[in-house]
N, CA, C and O of each residue as an XYZ file, in Angstrom:
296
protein
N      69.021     69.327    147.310
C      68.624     67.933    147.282
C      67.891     67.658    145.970
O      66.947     68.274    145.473
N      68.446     66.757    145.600
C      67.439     66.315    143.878
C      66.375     64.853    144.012
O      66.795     63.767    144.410
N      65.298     65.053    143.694
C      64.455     64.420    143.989
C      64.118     63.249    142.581
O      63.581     63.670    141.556
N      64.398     62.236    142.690
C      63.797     61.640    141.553
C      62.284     60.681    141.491
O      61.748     59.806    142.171
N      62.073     61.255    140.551
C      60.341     60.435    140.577
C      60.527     59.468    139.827
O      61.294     59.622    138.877
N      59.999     58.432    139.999
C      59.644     56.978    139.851
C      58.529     57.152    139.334
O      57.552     57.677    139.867
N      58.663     56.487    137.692
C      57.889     56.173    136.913
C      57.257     54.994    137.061
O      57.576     54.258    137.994
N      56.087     54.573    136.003
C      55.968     52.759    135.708
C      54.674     52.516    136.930
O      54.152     53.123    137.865
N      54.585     51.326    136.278
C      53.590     50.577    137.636
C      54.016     50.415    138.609
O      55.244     50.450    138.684
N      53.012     50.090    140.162
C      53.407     50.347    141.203
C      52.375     49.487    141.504
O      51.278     49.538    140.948
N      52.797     48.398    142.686
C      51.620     47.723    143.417
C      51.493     48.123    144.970
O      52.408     48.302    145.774
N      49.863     48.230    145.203
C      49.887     48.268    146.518
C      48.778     47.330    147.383
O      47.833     46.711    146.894
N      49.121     47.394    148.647
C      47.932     46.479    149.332
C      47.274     46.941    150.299
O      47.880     46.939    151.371
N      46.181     47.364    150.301
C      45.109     47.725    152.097
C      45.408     46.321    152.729
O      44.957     45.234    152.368
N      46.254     46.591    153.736
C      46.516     45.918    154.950
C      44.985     45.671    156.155
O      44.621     44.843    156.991
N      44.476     47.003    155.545
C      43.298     46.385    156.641
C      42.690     45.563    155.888
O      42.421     44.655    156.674
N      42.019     45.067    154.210
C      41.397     44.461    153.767
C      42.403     42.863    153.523
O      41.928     41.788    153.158
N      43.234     43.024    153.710
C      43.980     41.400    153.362
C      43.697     40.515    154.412
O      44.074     40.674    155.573
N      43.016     39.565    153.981
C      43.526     38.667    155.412
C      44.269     37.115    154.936
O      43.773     36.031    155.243
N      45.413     37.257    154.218
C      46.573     36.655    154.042
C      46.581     35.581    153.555
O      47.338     34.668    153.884
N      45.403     35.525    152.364
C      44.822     33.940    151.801
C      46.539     33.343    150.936
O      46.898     32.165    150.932
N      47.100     34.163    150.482
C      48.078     33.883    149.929
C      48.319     33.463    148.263
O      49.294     33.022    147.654
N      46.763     33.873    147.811
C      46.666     33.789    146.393
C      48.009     34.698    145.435
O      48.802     34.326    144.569
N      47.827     35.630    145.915
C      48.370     36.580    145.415
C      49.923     36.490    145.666
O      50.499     37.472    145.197
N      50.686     35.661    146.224
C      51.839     34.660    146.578
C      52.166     33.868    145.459
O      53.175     33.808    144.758
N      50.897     33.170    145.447
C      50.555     31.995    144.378
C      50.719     32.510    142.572
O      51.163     31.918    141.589
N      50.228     33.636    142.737
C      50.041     34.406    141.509
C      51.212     34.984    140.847
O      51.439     35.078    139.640
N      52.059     35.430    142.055
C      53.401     36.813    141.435
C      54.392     36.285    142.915
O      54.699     37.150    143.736
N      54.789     34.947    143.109
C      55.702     34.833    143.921
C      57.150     35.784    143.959
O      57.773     36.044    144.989
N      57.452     36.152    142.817
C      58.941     37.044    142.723
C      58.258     38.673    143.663
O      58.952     39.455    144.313
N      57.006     38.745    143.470
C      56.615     40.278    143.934
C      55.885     39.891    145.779
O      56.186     40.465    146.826
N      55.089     38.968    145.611
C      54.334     38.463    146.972
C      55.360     37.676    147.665
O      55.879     36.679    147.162
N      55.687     38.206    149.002
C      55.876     36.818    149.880
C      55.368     36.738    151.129
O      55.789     37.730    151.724
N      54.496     35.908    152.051
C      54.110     35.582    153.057
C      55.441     35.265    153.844
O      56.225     34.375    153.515
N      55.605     36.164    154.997
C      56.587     35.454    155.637
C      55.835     34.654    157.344
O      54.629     34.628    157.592
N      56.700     34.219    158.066
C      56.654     32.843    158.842
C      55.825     33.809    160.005
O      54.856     33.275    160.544
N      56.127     35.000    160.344
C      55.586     35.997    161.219
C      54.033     36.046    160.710
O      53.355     36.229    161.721
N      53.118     35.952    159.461
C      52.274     35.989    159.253
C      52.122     37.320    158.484
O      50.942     37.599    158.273
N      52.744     37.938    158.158
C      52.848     39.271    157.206
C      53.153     39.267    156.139
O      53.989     38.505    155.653
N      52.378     40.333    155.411
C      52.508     39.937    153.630
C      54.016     41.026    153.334
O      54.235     42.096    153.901
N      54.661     40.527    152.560
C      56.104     41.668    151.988
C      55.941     41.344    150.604
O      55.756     40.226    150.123
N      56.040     42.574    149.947
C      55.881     42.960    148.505
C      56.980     44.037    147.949
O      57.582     44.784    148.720
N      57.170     44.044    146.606
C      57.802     44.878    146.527
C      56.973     45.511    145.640
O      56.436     44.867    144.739
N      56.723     47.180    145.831
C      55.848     48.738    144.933
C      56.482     48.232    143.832
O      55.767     47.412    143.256
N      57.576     48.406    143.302
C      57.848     48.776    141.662
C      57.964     48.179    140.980
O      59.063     47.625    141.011
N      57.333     47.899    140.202
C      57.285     47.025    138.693
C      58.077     46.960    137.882
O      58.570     48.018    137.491
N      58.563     45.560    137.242
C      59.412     45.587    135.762
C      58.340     45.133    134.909
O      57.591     44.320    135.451
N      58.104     45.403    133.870
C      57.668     45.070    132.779
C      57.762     43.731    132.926
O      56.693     43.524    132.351
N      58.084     42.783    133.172
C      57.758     41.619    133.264
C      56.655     40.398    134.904
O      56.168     39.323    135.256
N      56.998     42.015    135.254
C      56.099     41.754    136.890
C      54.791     42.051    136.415
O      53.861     41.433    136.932
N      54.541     42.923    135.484
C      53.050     43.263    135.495
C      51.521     42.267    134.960
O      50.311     42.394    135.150
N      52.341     41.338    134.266
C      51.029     40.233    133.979
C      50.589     39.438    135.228
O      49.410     39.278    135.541
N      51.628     38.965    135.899
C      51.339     38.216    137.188
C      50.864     39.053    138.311
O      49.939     38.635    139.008
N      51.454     40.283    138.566
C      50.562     40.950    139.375
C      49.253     41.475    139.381
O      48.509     41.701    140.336
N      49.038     41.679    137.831
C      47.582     42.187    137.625
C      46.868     40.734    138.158
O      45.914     40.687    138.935
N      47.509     39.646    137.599
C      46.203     38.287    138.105
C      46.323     38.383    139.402
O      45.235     38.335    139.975
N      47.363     38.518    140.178
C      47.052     38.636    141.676
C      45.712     39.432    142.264
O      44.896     38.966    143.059
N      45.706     40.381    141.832
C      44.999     41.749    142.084
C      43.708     40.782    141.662
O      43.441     39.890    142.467
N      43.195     40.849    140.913
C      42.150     40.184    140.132
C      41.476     38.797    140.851
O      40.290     38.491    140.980
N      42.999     37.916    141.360
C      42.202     36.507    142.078
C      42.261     36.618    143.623
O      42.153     35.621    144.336
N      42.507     38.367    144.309
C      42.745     38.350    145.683
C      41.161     38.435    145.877
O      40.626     39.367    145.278
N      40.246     37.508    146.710
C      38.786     37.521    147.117
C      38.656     38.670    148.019
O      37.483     39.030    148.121
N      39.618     39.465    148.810
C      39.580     40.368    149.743
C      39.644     41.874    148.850
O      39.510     42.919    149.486
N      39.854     41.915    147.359
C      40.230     42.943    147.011
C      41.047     43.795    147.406
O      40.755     44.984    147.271
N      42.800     43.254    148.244
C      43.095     44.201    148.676
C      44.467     44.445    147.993
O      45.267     45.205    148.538
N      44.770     43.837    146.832
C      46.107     44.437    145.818
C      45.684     45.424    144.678
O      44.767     45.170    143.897
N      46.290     46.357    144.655
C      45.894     47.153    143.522
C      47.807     47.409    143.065
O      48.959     47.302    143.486
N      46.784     47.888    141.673
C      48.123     48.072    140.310
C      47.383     49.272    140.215
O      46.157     49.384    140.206
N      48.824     50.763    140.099
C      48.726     51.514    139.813
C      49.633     51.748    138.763
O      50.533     50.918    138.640
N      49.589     52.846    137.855
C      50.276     53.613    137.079
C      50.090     52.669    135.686
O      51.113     52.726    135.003
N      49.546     52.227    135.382
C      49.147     51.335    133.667
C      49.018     52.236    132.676
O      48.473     53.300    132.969
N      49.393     52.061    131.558
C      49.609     52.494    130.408
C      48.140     52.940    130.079
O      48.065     54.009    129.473
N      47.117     52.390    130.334
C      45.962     52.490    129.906
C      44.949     53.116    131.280
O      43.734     52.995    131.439
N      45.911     53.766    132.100
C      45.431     54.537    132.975
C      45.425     56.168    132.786
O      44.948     56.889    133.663
């Protein structure tokens, strides 16, 4: 079996700390979506063009619960 690792940024969210203000929707709609059930769906892997809007997500969520991993300057 060949295993490939996934490079690049990666977003994630503590589910226990969100409570679904929807900023972060507002911020990176192509990556955030609130669906009608009341649950947040995101997608982990980053393009180079996802990463400015997701970092502001992360940044304007009041719950602190999006994080950006894997940054160049990490």
């Amino acid at each position: 079996m060949k295993l490939t690792l996934r490079a690049g940024p990666r977003v994630s969210v503590d589910n226990d700390r969100c409570e679904l203000y929807g900023i972060c929707q507002y911020e990176a709609p192509d990556i955030f979506q609130l669906g009608r059930d009341g649950r947040l769906r995101f997608r982990r892997q980053l393009t180079e063009t996802d990463v400015e809007p997701v970092i502001a997500a992360a940044r304007c969520c009041p719950m602190q619960a999006v994080r950006v991993k894997g940054l160049a300057d990490e």
